[in-house]
N, C-alpha and C positions, 0 to 999 in steps of 0.2 A: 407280617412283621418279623419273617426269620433274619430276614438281612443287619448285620452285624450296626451299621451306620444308623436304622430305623428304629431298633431298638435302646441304642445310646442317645436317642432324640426323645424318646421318649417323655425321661424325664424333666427336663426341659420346656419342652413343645406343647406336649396334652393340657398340660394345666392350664394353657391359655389358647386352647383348639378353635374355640369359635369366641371367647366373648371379652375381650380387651376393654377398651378404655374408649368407647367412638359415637360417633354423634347418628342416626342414622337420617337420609335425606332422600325425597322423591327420586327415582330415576330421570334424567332427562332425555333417554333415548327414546321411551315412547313404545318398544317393539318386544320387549321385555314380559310376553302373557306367560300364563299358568303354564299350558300345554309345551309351551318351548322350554322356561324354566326347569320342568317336570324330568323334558331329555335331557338336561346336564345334571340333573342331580346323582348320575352312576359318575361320578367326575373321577371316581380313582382309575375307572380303565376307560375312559373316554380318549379320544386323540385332541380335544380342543386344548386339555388341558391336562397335568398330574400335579396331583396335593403330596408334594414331597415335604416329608413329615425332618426331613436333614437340614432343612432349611432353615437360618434365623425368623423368628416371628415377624421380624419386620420385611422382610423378604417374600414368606409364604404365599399371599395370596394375591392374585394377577389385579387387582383394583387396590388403587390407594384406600381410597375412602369408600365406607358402607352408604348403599340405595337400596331406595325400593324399588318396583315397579307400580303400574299406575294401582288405584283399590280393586278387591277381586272380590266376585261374591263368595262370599263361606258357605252361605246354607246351604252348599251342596256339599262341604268338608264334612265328613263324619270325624267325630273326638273319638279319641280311643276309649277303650273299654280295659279298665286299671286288671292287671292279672298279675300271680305270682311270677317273678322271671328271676335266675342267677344274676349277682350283680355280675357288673363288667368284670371283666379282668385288667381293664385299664380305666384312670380318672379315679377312683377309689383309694386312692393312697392317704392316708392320715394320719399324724398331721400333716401339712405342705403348706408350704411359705410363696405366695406369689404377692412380687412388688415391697418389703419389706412385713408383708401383711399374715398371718399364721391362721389356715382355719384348720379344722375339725370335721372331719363325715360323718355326719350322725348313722347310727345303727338301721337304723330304719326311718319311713317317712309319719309314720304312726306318731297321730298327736301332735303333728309339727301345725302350728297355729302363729302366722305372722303377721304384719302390717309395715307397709312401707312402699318406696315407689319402684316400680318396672320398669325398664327399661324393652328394645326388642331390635334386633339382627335380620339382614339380610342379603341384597346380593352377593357382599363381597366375600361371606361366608357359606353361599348355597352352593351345594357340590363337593364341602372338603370336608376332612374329616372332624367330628367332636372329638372331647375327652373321651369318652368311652371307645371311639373310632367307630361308630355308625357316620354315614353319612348325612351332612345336614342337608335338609327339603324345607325352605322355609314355608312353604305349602301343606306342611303338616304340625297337626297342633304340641308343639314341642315348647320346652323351655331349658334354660341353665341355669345353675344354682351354687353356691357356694359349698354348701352344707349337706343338701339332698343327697343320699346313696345315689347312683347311675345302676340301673334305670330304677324308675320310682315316679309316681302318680301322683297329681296334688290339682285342688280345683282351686283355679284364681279369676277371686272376683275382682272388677272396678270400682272403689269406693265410690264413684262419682255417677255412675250409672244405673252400677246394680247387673250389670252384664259379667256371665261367668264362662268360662270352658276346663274343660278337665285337660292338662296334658300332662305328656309323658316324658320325665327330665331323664335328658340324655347327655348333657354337658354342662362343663363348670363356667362359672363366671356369675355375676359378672361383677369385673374387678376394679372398677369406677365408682370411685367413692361416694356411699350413700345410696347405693343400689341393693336394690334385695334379689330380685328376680329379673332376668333377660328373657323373654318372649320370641318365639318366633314370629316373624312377615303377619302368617295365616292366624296365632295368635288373636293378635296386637290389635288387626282388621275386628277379630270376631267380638273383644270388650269394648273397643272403642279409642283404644290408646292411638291410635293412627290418624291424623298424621303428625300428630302435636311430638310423640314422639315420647313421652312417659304418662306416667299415670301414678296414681294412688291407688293400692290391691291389696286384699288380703288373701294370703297363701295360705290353704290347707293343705296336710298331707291326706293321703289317702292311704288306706289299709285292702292293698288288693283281697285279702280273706272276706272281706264285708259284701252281702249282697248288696246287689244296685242299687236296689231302693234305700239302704241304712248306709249310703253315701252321704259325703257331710253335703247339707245341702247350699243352696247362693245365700251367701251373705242378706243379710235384709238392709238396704240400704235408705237410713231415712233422712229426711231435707236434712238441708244445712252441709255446708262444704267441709269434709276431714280436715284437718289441722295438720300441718306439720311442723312433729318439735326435735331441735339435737338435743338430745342427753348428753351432758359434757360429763358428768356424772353422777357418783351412786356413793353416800356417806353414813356409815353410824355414827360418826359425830357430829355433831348439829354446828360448831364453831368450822370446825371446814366447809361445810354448805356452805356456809354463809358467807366466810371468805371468797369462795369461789364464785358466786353469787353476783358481790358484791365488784368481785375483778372483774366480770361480764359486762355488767352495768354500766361502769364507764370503761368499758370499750362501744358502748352505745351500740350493739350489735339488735337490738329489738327487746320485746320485755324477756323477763327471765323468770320464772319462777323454779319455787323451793317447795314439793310436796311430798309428803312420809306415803311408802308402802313398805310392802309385804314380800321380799325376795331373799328364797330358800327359809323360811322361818324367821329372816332376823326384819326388825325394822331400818330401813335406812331413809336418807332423804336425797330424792334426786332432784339433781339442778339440770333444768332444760331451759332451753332459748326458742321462744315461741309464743303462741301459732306465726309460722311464714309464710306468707304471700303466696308462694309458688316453688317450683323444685328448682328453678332457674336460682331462687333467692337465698333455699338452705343452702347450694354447692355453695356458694359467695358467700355466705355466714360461716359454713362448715369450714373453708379455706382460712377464712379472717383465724379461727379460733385456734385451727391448726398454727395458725403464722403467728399467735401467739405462746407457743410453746405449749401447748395442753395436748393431750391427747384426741385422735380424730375420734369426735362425736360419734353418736349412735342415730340413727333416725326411726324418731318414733310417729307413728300417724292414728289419730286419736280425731 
């Protein structure tokens, strides 16, 4: 990254190295195995192809749209094993604004405890580079994150199964509204989110200083299907819930409720739109609420 042009791309480009806004879909070619996928993953000095980081995002990478290839067995993947490492020198920047949207890099992965739905990446981004500028291998147990330090450890379970893997986030994203976590290929396969294409997960961070065994452990997953609800928001005053509420309502978006917690010390009342159907069903709620002039929702999975 000495060259003059790669480095004014930077900032631009990294932020959205691997995990945009995209649907992912089987492969249809068929010819697409591990072991071939495996040789293009050194894609920066490959001859098939160069991941020129000068390029507009929509230009960068040689397939329109993300595929996978057909299912791979995992249980010969080993997960990695969470270690101390310098963060990146790149993807770390905070704060940064991608799509009108401003997040925050947390200091560390320690304590990070989420719920929400995954999403997961593949062809079109195996071989180029992430945010941090590792190469992506969708064949290895990796993820991208919003929030996560690069690089940084977290074990994501599937609410829906109970199936967990530990991986090691090496890039941002993803930037599709209502997503918490992007998975890779190998991933996706290993909890079960494949082929349907999201899931319902909860993110832990991991704390490489902790021995193996005082790793946070799987999720316990009992019957009955997670919920998912949008937070539109968050009120000390009991008369704006209720308005807000109340403006949900007839817009006939599904039921709404209004319940008091507990955040930072103070009591508020948040108004959410829920349980929905399906993740297909909050993007469509979530868009409705946005096209009402509010603020885009939170997605809570309870």
């Amino acid at each position: 990254m000495r060259a003059a042009c790669a480095a004014a791309a930077l900032a631009a480009v990294l932020l959205l190295a691997g995990c945009g806004s995209h649907r992912t879909k089987p492969s249809q070619g068929g010819g697409s195995r591990q072991d071939h996928a495996r040789g293009q993953a050194s894609a920066g000095s490959s001859d098939r192809f160069h991941d020129d980081l000068s390029k507009p995002q929509g230009s960068r990478y040689r397939d329109g749209e993300d595929s996978v290839p057909p299912p791979l067995d995992v249980s010969k993947l080993v997960e990695p094993v969470p270690k101390a490492e310098p963060r990146s020198l790149y993807g770390n920047k905070s704060p940064y604004t991608v799509r009108g949207q401003t997040y925050r890099v947390l200091p560390s992965a320690r304590g990070y405890d989420e719920r929400g739905i995954a999403s997961f990446y593949g062809n079109k981004f195996h071989g180029y580079k992430t945010s941090s500028l590792e190469t992506y291998d969708m064949y290895a147990f990796s993820a991208a994150s919003t929030t996560l330090p690069l690089p940084s450890y977290a074990r994501v379970t599937n609410l829906e199964n109970g199936r967990s893997v530990i991986v090691r986030v090496n890039d941002r994203g993803p930037f599709h509204d209502n997503r918490l976590i992007d998975l890779s290929y190998a991933a996706a396969v290993k909890i079960g989110i494949w082929p349907k294409g999201t899931g319902l997960v909860e993110v832990r961070g991991i704390d490489p200083g902790q021995p193996l065994q005082e790793l946070p452990p799987p999720t316990v997953v009992t019957s009955g299907h997670p919920g998912i609800y949008l937070q539109v928001g968050a009120f000390a005053d009991a008369d704006n819930a209720d308005r807000l509420a109340q403006r949900l309502r007839r817009a006939n978006l599904g039921a709404v409720q209004v319940s008091e917690a507990m955040i930072n010390g103070q009591r508020v009342r948040r108004v959410r739109v829920g349980p929905l159907a399906s993740v297909d069903r909050a993007d469509q709620v979530s868009a409705r609420i946005e096209g009402m002039g509010l603020p885009r929702p939170q997605v809570a999975v309870d």
